[in-house]
Backbone as ProteinMPNN parsed JSONL, in Angstrom:
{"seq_chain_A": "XXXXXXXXXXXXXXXXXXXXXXXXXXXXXXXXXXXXXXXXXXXXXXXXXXXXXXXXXXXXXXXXXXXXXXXXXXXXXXXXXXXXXXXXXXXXXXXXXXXXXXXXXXXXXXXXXXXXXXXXXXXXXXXXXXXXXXXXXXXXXXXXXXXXXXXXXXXXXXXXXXXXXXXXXXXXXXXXXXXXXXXXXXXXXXXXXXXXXXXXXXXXXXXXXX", "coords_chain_A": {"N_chain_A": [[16.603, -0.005, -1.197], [15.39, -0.085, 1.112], [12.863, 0.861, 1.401], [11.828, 0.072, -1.285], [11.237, -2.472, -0.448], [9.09, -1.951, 1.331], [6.767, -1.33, -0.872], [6.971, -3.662, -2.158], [6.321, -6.158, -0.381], [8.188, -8.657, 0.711], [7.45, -11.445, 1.689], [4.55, -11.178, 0.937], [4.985, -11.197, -1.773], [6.533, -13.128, -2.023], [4.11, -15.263, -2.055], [2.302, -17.837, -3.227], [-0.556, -17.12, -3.106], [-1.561, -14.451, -3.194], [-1.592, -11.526, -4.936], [-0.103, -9.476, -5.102], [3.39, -8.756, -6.948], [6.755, -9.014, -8.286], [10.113, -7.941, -9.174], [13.632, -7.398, -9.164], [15.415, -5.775, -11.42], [18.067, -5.462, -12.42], [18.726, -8.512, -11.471], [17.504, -11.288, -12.619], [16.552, -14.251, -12.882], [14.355, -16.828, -15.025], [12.657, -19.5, -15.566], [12.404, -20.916, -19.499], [10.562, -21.964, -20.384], [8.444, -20.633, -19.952], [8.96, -18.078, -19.507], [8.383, -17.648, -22.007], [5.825, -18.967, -22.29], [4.346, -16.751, -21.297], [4.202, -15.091, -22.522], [7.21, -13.875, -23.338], [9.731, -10.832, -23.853], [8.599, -9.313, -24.747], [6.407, -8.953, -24.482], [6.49, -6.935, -22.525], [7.812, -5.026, -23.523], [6.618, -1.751, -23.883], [6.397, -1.262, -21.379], [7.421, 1.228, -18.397], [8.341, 0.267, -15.842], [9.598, -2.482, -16.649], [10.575, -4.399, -15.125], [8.518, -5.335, -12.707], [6.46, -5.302, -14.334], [6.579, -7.939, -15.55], [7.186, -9.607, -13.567], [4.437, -9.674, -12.864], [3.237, -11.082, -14.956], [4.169, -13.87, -14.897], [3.657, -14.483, -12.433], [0.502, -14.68, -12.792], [0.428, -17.115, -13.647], [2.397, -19.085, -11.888], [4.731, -19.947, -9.609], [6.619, -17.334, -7.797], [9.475, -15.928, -7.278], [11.341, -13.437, -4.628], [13.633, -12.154, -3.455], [16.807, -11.655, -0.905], [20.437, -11.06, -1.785], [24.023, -10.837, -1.409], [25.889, -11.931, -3.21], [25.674, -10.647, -5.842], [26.724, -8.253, -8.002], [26.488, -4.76, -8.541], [26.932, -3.222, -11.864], [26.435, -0.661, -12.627], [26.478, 3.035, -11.612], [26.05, 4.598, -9.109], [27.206, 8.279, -8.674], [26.591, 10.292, -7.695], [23.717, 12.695, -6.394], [22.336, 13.261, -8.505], [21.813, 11.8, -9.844], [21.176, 9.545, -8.567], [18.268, 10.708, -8.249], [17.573, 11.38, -10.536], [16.874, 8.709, -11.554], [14.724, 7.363, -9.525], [12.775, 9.633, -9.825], [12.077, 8.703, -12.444], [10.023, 6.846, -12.613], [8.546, 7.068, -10.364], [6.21, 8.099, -10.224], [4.454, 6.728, -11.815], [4.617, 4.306, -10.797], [2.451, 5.323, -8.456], [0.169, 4.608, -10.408], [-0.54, 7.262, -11.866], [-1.637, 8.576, -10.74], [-3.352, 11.606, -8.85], [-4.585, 11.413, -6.307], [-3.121, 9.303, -5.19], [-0.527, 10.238, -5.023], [-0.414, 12.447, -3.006], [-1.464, 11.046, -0.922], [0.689, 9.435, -0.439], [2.677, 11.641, 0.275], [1.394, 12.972, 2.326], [1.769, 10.338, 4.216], [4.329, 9.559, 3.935], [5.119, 12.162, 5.685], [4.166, 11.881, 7.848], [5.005, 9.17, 9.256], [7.85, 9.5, 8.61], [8.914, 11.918, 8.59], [7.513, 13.707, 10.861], [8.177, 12.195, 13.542], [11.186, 13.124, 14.293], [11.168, 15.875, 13.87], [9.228, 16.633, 16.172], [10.867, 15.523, 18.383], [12.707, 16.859, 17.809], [11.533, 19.861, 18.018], [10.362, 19.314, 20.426], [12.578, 19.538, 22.758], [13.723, 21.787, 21.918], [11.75, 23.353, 23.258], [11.324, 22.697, 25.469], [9.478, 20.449, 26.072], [8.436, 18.244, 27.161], [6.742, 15.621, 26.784], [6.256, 15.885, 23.479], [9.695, 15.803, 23.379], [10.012, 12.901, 24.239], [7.794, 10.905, 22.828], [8.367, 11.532, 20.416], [11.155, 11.004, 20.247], [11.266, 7.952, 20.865], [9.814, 6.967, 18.768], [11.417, 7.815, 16.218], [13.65, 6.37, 17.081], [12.534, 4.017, 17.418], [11.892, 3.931, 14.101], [14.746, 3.785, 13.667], [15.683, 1.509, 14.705], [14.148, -0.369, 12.451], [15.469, 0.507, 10.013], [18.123, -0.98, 10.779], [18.964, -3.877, 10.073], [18.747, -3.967, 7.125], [21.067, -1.838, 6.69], [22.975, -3.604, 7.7], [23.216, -5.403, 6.231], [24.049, -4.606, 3.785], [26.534, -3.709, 4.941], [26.895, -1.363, 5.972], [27.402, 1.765, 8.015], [26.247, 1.611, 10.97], [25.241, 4.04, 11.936], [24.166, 5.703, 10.173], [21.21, 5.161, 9.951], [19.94, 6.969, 11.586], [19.277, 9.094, 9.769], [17.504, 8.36, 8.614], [15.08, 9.81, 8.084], [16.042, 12.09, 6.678], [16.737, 10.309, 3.938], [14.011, 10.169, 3.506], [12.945, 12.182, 2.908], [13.907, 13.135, 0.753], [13.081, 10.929, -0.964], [10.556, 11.637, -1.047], [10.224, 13.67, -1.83], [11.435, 13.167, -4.841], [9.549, 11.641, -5.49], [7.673, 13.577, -5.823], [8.422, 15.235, -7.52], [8.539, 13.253, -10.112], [5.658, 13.518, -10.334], [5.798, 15.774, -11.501], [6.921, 16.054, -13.952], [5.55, 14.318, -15.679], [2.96, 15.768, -15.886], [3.93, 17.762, -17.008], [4.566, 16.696, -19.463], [7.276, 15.133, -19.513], [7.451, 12.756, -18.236], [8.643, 9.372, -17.541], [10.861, 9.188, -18.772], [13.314, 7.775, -20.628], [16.246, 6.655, -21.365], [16.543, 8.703, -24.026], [13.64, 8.112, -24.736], [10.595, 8.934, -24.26], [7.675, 7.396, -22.115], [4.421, 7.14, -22.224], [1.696, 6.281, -20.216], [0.824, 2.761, -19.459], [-1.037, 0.874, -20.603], [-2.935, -1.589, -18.405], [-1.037, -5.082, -17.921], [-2.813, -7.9, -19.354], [-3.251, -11.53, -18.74], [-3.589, -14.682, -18.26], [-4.662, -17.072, -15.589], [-2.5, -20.056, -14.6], [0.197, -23.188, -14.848], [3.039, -22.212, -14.867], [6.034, -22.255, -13.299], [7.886, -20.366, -11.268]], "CA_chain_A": [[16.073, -1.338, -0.927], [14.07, -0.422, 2.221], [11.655, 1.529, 0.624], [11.404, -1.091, -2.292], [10.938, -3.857, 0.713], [7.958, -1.56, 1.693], [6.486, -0.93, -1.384], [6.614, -5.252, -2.449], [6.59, -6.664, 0.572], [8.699, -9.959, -0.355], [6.283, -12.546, 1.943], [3.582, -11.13, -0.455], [5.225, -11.379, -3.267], [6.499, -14.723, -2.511], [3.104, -16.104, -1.379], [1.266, -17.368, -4.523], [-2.031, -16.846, -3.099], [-1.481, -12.921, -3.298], [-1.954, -11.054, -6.555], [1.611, -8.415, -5.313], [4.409, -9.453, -7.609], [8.028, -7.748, -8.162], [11.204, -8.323, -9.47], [14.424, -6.42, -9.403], [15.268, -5.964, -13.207], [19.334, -6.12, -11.89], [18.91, -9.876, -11.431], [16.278, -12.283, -12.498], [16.172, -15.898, -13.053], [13.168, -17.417, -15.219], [12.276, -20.514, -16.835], [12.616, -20.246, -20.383], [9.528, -22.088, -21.075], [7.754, -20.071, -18.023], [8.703, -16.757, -19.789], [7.886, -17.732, -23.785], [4.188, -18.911, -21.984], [3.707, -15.275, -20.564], [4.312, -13.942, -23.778], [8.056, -13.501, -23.91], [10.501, -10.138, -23.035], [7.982, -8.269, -26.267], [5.106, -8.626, -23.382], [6.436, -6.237, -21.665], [8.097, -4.308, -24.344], [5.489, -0.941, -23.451], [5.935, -1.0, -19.671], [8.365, 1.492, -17.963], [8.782, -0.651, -15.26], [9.146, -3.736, -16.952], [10.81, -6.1, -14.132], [7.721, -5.762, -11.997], [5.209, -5.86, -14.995], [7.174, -9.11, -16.051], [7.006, -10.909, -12.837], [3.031, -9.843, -12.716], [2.493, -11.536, -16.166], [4.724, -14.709, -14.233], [2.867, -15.115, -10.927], [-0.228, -15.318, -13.354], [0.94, -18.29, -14.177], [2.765, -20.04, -11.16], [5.018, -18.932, -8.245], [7.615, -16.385, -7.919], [10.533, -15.168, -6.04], [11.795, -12.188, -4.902], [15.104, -11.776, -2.204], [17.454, -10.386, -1.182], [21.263, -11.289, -1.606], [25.077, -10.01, -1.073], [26.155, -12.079, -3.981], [25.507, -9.886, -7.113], [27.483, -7.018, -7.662], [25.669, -3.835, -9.824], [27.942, -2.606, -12.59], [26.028, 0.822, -12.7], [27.253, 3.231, -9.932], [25.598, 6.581, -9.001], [28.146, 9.069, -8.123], [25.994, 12.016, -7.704], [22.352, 12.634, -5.779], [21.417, 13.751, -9.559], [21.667, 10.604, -10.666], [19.593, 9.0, -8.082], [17.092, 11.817, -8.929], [16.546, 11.131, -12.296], [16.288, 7.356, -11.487], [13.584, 7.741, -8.912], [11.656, 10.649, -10.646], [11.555, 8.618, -13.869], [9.148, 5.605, -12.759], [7.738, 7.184, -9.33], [4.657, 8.642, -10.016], [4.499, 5.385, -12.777], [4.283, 3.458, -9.406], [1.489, 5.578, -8.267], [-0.553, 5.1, -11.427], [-0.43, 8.777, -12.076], [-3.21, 9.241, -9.795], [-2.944, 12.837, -8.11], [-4.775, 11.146, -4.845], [-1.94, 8.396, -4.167], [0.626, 11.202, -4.472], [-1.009, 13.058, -1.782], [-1.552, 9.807, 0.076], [2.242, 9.327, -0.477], [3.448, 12.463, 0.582], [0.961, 12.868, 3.585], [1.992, 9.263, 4.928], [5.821, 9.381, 4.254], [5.463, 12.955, 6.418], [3.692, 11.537, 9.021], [6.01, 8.48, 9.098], [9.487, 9.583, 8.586], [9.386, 13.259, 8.88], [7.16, 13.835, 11.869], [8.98, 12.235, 14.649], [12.47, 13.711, 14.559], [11.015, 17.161, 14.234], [8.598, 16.632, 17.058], [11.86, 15.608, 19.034], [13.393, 18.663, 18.202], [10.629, 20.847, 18.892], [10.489, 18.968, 22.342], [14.145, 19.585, 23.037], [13.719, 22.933, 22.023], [10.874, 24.048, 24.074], [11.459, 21.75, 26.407], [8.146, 19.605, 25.678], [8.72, 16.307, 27.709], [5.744, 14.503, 25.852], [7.023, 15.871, 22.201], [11.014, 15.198, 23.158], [9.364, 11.204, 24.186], [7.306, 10.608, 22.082], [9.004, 11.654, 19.165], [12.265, 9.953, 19.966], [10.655, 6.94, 20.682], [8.806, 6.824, 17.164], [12.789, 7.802, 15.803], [14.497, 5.367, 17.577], [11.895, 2.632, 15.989], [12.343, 3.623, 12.683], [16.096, 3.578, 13.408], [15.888, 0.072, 14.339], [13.86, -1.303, 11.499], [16.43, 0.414, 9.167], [19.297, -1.407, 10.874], [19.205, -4.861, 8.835], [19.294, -3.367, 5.541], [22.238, -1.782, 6.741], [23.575, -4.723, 8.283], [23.106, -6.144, 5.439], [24.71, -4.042, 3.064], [27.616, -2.966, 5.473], [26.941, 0.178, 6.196], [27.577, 2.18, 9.324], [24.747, 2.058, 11.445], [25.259, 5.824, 12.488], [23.357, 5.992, 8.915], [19.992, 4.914, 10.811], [19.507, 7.789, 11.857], [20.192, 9.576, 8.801], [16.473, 7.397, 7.462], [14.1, 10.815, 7.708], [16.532, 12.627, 5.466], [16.687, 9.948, 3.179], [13.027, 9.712, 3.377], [12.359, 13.403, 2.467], [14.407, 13.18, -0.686], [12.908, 10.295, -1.773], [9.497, 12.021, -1.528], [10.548, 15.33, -2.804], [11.818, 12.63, -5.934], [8.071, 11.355, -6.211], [6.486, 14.906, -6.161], [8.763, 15.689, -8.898], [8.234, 12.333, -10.955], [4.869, 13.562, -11.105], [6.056, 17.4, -12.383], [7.65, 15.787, -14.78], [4.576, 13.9, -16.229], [1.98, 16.446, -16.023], [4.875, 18.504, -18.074], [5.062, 15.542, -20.578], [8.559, 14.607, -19.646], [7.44, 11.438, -17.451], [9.012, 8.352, -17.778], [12.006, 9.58, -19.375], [14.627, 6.658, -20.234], [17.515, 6.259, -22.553], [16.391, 9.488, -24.894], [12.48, 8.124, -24.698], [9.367, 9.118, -22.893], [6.891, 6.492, -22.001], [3.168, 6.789, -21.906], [1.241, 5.204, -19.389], [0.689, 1.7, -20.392], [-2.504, -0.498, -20.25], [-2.559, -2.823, -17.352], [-1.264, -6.165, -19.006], [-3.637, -9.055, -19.087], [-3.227, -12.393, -18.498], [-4.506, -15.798, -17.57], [-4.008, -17.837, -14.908], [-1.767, -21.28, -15.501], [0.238, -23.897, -13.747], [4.178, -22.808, -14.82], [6.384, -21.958, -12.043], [9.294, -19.567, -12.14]], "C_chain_A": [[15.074, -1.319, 0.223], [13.142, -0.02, 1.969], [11.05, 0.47, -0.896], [10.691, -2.178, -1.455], [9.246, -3.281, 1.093], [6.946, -1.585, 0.279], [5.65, -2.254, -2.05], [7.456, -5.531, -1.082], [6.971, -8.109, 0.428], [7.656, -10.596, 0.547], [5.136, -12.705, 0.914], [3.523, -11.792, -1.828], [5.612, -12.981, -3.714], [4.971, -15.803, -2.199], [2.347, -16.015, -2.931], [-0.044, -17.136, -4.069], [-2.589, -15.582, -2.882], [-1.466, -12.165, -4.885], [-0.051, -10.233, -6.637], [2.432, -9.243, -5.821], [5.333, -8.632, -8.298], [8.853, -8.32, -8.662], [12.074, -7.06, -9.678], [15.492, -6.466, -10.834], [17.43, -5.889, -13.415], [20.047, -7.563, -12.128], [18.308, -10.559, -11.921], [16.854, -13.036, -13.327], [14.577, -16.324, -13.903], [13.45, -18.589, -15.988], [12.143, -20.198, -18.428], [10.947, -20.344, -21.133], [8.456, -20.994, -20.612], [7.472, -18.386, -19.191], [8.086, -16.624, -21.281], [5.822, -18.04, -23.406], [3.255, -17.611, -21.691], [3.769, -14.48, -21.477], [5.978, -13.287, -24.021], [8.498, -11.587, -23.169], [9.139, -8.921, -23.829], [6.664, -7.792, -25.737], [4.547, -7.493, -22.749], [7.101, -4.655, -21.856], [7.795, -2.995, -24.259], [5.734, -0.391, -21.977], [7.435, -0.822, -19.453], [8.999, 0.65, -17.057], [8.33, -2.081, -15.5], [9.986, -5.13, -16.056], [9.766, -6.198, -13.615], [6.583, -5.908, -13.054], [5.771, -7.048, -15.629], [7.107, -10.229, -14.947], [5.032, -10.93, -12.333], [2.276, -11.035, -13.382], [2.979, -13.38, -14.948], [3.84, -15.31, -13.286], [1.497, -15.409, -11.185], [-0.385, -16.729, -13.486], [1.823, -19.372, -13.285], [3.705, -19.077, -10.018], [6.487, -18.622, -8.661], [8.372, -15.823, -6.879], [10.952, -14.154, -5.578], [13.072, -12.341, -2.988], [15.822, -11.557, -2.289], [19.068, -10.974, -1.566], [22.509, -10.58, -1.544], [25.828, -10.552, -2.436], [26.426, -11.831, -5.401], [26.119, -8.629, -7.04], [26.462, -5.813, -8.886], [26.999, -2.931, -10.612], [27.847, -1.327, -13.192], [26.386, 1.715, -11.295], [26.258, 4.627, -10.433], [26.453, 7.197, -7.815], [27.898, 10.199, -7.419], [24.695, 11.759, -7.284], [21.366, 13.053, -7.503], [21.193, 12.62, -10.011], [20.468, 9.923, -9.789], [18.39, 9.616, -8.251], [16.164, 11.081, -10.018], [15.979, 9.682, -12.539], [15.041, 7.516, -10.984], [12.441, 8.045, -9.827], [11.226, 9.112, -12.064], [10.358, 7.299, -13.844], [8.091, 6.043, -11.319], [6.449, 6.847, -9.249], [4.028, 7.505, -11.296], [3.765, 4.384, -11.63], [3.183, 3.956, -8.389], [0.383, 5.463, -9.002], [-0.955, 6.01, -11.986], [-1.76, 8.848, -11.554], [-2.579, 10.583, -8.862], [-3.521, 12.094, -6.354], [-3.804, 9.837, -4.067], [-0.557, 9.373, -4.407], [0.213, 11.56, -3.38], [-0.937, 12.215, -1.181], [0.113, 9.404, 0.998], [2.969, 10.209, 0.303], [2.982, 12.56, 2.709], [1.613, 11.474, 4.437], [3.735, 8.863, 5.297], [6.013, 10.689, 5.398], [5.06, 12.538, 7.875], [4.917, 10.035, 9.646], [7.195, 8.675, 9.623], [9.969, 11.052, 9.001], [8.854, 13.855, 10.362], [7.861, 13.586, 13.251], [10.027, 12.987, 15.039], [12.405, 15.5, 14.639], [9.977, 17.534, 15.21], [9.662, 16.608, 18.564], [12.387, 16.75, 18.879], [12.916, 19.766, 18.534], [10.516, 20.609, 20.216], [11.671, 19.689, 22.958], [14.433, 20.989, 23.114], [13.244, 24.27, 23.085], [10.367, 23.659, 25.159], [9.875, 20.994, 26.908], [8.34, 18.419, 26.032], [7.927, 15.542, 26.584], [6.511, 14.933, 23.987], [8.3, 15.237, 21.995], [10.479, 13.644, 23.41], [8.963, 10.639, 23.073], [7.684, 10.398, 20.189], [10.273, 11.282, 18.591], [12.041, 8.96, 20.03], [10.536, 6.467, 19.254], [10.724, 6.862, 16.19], [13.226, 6.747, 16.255], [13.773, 3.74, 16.873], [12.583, 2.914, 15.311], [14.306, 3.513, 12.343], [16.283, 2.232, 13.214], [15.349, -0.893, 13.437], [14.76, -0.815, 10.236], [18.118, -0.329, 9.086], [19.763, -2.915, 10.045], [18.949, -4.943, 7.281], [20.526, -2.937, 5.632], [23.586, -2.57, 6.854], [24.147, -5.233, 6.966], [24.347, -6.362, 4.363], [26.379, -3.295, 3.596], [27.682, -2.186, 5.468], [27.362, 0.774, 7.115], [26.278, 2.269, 9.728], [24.541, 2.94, 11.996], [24.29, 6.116, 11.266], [21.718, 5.962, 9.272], [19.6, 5.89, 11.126], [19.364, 9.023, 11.019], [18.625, 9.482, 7.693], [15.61, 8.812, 7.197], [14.784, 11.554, 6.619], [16.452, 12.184, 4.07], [15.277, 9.879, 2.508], [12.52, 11.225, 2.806], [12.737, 13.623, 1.065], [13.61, 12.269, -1.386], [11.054, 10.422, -2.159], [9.492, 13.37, -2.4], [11.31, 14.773, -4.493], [10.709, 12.377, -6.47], [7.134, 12.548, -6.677], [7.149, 15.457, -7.558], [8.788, 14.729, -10.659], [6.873, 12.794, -11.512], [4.768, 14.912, -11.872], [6.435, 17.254, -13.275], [6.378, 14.931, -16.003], [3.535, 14.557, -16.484], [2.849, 17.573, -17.013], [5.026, 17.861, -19.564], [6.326, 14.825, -20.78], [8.578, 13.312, -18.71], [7.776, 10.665, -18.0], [10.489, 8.189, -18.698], [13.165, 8.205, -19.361], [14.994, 6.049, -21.854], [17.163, 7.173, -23.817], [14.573, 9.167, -25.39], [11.388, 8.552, -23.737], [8.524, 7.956, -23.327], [5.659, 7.178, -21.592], [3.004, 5.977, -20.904], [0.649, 4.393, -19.96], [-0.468, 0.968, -19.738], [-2.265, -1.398, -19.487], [-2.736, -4.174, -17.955], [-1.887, -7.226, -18.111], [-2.871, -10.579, -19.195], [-4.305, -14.134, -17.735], [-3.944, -16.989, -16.264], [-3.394, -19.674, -15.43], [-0.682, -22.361, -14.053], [2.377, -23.487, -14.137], [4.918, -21.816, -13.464], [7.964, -21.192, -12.21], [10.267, -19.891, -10.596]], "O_chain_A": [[14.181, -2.148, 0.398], [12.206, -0.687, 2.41], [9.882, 0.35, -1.266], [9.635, -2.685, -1.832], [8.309, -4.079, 1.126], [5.931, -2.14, 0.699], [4.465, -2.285, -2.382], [8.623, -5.294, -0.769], [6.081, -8.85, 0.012], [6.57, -10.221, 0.103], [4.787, -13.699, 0.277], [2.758, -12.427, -2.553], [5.391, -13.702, -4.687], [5.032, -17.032, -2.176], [1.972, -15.05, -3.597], [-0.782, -16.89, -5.023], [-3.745, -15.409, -2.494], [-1.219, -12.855, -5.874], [0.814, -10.286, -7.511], [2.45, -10.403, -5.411], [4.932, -7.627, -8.885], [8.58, -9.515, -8.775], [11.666, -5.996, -10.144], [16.282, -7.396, -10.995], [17.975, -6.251, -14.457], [21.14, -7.863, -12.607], [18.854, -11.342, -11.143], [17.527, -12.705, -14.304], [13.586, -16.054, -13.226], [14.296, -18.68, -16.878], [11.715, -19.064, -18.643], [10.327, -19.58, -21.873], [7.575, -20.736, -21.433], [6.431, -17.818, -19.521], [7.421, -15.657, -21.652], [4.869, -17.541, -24.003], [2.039, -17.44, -21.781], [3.463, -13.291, -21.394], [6.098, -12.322, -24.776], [7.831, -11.095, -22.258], [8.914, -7.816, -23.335], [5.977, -6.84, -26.107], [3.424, -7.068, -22.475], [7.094, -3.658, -21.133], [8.839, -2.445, -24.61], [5.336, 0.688, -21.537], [8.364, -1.569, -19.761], [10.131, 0.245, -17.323], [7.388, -2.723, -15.035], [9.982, -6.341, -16.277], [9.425, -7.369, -13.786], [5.673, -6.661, -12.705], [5.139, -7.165, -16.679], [7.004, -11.431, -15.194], [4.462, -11.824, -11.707], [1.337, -11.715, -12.968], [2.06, -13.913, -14.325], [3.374, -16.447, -13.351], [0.916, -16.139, -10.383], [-1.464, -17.315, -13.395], [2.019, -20.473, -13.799], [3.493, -17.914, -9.676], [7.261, -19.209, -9.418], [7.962, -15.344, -5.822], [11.04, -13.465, -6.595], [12.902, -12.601, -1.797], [16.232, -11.156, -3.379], [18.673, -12.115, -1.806], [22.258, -9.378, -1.629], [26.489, -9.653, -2.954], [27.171, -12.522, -6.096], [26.023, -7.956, -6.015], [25.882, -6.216, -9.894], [27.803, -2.187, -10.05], [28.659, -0.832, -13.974], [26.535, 1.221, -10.177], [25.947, 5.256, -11.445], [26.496, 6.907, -6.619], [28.651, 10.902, -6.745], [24.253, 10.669, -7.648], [20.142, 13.11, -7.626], [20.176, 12.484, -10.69], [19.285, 9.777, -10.097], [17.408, 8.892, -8.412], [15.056, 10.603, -10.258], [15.066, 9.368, -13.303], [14.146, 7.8, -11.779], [11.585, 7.343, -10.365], [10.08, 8.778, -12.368], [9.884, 6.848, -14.887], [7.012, 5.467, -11.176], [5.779, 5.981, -8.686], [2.853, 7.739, -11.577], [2.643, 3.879, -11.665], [2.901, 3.178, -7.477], [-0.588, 6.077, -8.559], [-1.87, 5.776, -12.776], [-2.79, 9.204, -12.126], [-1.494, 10.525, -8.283], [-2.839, 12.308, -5.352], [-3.762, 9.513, -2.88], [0.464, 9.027, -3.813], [0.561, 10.775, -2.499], [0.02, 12.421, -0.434], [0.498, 9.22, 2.153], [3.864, 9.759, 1.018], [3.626, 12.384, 3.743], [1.998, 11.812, 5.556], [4.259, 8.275, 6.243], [6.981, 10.512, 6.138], [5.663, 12.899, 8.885], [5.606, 10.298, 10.632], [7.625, 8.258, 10.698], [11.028, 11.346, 9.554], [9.686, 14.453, 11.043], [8.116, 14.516, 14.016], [9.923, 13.572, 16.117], [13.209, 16.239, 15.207], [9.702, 18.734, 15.227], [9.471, 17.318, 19.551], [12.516, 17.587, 19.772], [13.518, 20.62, 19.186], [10.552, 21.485, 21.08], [11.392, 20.547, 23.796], [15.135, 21.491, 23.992], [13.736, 25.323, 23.492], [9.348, 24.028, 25.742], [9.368, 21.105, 28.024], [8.419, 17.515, 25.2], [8.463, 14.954, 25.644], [7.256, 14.111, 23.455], [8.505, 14.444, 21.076], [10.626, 13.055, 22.339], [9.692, 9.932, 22.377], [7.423, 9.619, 19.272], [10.638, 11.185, 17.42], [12.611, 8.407, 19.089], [11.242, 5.581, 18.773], [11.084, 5.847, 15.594], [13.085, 5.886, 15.387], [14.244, 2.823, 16.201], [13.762, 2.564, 15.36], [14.921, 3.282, 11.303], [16.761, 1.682, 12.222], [15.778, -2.047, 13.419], [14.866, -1.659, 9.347], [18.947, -0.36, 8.177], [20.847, -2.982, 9.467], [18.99, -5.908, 6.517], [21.323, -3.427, 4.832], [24.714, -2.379, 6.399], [25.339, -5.426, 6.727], [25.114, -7.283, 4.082], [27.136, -2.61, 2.908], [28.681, -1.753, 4.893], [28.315, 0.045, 7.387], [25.354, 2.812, 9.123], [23.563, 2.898, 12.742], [23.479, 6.994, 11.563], [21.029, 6.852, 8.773], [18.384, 5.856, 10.94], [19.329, 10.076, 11.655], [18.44, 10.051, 6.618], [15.404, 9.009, 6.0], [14.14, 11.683, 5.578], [16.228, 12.943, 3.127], [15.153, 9.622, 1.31], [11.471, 11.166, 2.165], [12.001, 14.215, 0.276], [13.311, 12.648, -2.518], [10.401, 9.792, -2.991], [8.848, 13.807, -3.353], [11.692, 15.633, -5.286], [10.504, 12.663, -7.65], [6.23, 12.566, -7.512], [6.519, 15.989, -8.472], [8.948, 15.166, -11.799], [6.63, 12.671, -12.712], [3.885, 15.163, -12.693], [6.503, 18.296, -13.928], [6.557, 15.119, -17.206], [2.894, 14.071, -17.415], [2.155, 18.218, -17.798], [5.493, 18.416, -20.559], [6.592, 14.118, -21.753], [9.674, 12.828, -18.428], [7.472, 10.735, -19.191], [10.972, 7.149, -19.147], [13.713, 7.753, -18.355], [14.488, 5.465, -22.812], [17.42, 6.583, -24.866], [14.131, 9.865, -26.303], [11.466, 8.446, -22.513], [8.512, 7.516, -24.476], [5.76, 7.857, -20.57], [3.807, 5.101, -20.584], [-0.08, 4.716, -20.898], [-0.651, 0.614, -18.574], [-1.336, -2.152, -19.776], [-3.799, -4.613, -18.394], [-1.75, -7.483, -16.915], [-1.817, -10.607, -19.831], [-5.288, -14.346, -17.025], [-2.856, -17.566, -16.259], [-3.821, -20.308, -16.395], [-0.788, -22.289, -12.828], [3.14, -24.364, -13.733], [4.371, -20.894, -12.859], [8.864, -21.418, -13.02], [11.447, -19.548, -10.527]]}, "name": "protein", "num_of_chains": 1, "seq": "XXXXXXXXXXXXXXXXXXXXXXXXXXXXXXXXXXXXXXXXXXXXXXXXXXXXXXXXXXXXXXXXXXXXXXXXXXXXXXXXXXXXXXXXXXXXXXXXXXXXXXXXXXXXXXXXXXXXXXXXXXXXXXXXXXXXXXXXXXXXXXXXXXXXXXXXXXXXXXXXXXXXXXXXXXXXXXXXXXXXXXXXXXXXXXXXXXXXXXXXXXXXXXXXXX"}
């Protein structure tokens, strides 16, 4: 979810005068008329990730929600890091538009980001580098605290906070392999199908409101 939060930034998404538009395919709420105007579930029929190309066709057409709650429970469980794997991988590089220069973009920016600090701290620490051990816990200790109300959220331990560069290396070493998996022909993999990349769906703008 914090990496989703980054990715659709909900203000965005809820602001109609922004084009970003998301939905988590878990939950959603629509009008019935709202969704038969946008063309219905058959719209979107084509598109791997069809919650967020479903609330695109939507926000065409009027305004849209996206938040967060404690109220919904998910009746899918992942037991195993393979499982989150194969989730990930199978829409990543989908979410890059299979462009090779927003992988790179991706990888370079999550290293600089998430991976950089904590091993700048430890090189400090190591070699006793005042400005590296500073600087680089500093930059850690942020990103600890903007991961702490997701945790909060979700009841987690917030010893996990610190825990975010690890998570953050897997979940790029998931995108570099989403796109190994597509340049192989096995992209988009889901429920015994592969998906093509799908034509960016059109639409018109309108007045219904979801």
């Amino acid at each position: 979810m914090f990496f989703f939060q980054k990715l659709y930034p909900f203000p965005r998404v809820n602001d109609p005068r922004r084009s970003e538009a998301a939905a988590a395919g878990g939950c959603v709420l629509v009008r019935r008329a709202a969704l038969e105007r946008a063309g219905g579930v058959s719209a979107v029929r084509d598109r791997l990730i069809d919650d967020c190309a479903l609330a695109a066709l939507l926000k065409r057409r009027g305004a849209i929600w996206l938040g967060l709650t404690t109220a919904s429970v998910s009746l899918r469980t992942y037991e195993h890091l393979s499982e989150v794997w194969r989730m990930v991988a199978r829409t990543a590089y989908t979410q890059l538009d299979h462009r090779p220069a927003n992988l790179v973009g991706t990888v370079v920016g999550m290293t600089i980001l998430y991976l950089v600090p904590p091993l700048a701290a430890g090189f400090g620490a190591v070699a006793g580098d005042a400005t590296n051990l500073v600087t680089g816990g500093l930059a850690w200790i942020v990103m600890m605290g903007l991961f702490v109300p997701t945790l909060r959220l979700y009841g987690q331990p917030m010893a996990w906070a610190a825990a975010l560069p690890v998570a953050a290396l897997l979940y790029t070493a998931m995108t570099v392999d989403s796109a190994r998996r597509h340049h192989l022909g096995r992209g988009g993999a889901w429920k015994g199908r592969t998906y093509a990349p799908a034509p960016t769906a059109a639409g018109d703008a309108g007045e219904d409101v979801v």
